[in-house]
C-alpha positions in Angstrom: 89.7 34.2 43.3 90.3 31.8 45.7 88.4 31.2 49.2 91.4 32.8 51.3 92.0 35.4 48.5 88.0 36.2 49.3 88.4 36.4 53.2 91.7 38.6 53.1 89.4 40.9 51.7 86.4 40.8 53.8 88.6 41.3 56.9 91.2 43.7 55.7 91.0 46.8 58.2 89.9 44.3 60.7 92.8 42.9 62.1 92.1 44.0 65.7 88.6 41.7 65.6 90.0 39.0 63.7 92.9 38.3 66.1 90.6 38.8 68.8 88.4 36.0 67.4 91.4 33.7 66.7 91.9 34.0 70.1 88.6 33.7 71.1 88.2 30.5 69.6 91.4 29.2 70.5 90.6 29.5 73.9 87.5 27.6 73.6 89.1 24.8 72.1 91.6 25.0 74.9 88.4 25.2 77.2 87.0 22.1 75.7 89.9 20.1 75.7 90.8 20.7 79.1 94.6 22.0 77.5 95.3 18.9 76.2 96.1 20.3 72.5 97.4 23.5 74.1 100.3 23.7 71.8 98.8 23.0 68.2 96.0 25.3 69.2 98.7 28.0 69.7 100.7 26.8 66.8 97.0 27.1 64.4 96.3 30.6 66.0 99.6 31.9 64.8 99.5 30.7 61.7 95.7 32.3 61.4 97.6 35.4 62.4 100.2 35.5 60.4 97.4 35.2 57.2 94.9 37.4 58.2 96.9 40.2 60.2 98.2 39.9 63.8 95.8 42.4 65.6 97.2 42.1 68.8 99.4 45.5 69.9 99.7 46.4 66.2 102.3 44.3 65.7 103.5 43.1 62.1 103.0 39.6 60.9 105.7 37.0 61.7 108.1 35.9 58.7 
């Protein structure tokens, strides 16, 4: 079982919190940076999304 196989498990039912900390740390990043990576930040907290569940508004993940 691989190490992504092993956290889809531990956060299944918990897409609400996980998106919530995707976002979370995204911002900080975005904080730290002053914005300057903006848009790979945003690009690397979709992608998190999309693997772990969207947890914002109950909306599916993105194909």
């Amino acid at each position: 079982m691989s190490m992504m196989d092993k956290l889809k498990s531990m956060l299944k039912g918990h897409e609400s919190q996980t998106g919530k900390g995707v976002d979370k740390a995204g911002d900080y990043v975005d904080e730290k940076t002053q914005g300057k990576y903006r848009s790979q930040v945003d690009k690397a907290q979709d992608k998190l999304k999309d693997e772990f569940g969207r947890g914002d508004q109950g909306q599916p993940p993105q194909t």
